[in-house]
One Martini backbone bead per residue (centre of mass of N, CA, C, O) as a GRO file, in nm:
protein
  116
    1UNK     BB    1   0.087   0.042   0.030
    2UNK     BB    2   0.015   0.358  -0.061
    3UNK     BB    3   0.078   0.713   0.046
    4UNK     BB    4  -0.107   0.993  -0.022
    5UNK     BB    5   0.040   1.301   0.054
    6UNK     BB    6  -0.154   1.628   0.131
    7UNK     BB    7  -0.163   1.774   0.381
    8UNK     BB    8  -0.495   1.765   0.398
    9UNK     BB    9  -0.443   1.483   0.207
   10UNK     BB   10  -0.563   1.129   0.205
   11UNK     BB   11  -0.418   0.855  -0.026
   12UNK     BB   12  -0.499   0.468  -0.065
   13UNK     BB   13  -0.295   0.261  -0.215
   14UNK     BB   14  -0.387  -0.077  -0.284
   15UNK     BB   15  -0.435  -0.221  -0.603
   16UNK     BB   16  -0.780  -0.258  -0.627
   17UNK     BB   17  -0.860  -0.133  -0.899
   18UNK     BB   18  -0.778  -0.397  -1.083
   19UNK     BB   19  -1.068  -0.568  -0.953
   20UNK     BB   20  -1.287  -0.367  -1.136
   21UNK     BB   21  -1.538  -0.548  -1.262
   22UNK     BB   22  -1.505  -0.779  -1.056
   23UNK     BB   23  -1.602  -0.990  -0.783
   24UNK     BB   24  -1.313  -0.914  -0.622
   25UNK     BB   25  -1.396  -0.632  -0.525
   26UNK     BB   26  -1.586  -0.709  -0.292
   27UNK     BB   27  -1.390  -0.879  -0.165
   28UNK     BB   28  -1.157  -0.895   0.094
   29UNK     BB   29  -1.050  -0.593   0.112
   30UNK     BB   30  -0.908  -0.301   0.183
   31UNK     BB   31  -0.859  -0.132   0.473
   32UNK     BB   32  -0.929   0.046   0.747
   33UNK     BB   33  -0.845   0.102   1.089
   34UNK     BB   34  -0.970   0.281   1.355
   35UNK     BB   35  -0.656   0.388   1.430
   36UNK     BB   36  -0.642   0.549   1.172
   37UNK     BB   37  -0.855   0.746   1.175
   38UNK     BB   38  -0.741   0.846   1.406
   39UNK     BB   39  -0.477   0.935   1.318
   40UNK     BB   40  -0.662   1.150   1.116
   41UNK     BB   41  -0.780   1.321   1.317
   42UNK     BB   42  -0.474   1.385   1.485
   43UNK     BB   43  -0.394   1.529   1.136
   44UNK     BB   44  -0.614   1.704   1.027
   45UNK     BB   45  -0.796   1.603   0.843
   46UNK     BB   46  -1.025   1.647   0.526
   47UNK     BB   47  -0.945   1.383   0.314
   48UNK     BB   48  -1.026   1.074   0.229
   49UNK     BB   49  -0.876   0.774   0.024
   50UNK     BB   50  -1.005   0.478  -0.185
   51UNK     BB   51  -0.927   0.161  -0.376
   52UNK     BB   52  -1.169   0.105  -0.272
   53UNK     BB   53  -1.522  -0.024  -0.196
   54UNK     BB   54  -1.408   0.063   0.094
   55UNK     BB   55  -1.288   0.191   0.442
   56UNK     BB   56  -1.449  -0.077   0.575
   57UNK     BB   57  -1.494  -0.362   0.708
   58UNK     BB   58  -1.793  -0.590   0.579
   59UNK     BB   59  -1.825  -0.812   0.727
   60UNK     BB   60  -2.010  -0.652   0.919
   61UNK     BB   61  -2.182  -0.386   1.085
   62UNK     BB   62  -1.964  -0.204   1.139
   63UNK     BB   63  -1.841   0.150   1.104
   64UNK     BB   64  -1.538   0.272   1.256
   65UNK     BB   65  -1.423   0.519   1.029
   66UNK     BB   66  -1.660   0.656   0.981
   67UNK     BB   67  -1.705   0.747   1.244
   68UNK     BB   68  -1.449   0.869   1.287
   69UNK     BB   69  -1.452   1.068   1.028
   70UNK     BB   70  -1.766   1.186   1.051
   71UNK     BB   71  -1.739   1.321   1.332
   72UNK     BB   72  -1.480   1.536   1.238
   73UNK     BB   73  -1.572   1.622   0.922
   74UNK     BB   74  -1.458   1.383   0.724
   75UNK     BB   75  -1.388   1.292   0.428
   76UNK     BB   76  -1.495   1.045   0.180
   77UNK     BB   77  -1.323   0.837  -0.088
   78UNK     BB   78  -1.414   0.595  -0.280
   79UNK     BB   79  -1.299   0.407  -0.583
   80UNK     BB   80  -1.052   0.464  -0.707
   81UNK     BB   81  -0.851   0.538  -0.948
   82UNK     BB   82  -0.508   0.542  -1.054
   83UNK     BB   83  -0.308   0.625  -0.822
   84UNK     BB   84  -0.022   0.521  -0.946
   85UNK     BB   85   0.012   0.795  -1.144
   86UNK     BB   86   0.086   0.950  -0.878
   87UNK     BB   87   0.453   1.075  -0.887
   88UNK     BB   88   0.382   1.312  -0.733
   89UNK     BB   89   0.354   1.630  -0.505
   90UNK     BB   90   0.248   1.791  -0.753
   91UNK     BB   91  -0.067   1.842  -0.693
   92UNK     BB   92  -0.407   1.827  -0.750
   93UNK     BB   93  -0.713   1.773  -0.597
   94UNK     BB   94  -1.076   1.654  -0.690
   95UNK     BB   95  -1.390   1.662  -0.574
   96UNK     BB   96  -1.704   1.655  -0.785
   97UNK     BB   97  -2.004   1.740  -0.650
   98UNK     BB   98  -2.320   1.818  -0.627
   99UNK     BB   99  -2.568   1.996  -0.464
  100UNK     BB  100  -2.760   1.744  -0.221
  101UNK     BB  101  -3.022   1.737  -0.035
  102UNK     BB  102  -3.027   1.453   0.167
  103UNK     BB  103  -2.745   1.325   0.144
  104UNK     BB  104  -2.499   1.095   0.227
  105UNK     BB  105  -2.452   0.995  -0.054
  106UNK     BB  106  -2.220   1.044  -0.367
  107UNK     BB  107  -2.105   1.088  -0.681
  108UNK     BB  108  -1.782   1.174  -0.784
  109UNK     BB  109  -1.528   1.336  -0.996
  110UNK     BB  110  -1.236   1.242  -0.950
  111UNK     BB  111  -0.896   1.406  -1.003
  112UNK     BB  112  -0.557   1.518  -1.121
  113UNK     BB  113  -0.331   1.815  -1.146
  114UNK     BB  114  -0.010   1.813  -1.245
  115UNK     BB  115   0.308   1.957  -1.164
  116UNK     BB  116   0.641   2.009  -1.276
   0.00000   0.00000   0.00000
């Protein structure tokens, strides 16, 4: 796993992109655990980003990393792809999506400027 940090903005790389759009992305993913959020919530993050199907393990009933970094008001992004082309610390990250009242989740564009 790569972690991609710039200021308060962690992604992290962890290379599960690659089995987008068959069963095994749904199975067995990498995830954060609840001290890693912990530790993201302590480093005063703004947006967390995972190129998995979720950032908490699905296996049981309960999402602690969700709820440690959404009650920090801590964004998250899933389903990243392609994050390993971005292999300088010069970029910008963008995740644009509509502004709708009533939703807790929605899907984003998300993209990457870089700068040489």
């Amino acid at each position: 796993m790569t972690l991609l940090w710039k200021e308060k903005l962690f992604l992290f790389n962890t290379g599960w992109d690659q089995y987008w759009n068959t069963n095994q992305y749904l199975e067995n993913h990498p995830y954060l655990i609840e001290k890693a959020a912990q530790y993201l919530g302590d480093k005063r993050a703004s947006l967390v980003g995972i190129d998995s199907v979720n950032i908490d393990d699905t296996s049981g009933k309960v999402c602690p990393v969700h709820t440690t970094l959404l009650a920090r008001e801590i964004l998250i992004i899933e389903h990243l792809c392609n994050l390993k082309e971005i292999s300088t610390e010069n970029f910008l990250f963008y995740a644009v999506a509509p502004t709708i009242k009533g939703f807790g989740t929605f899907p984003v564009r998300a993209f990457v400027e870089v700068s040489n």
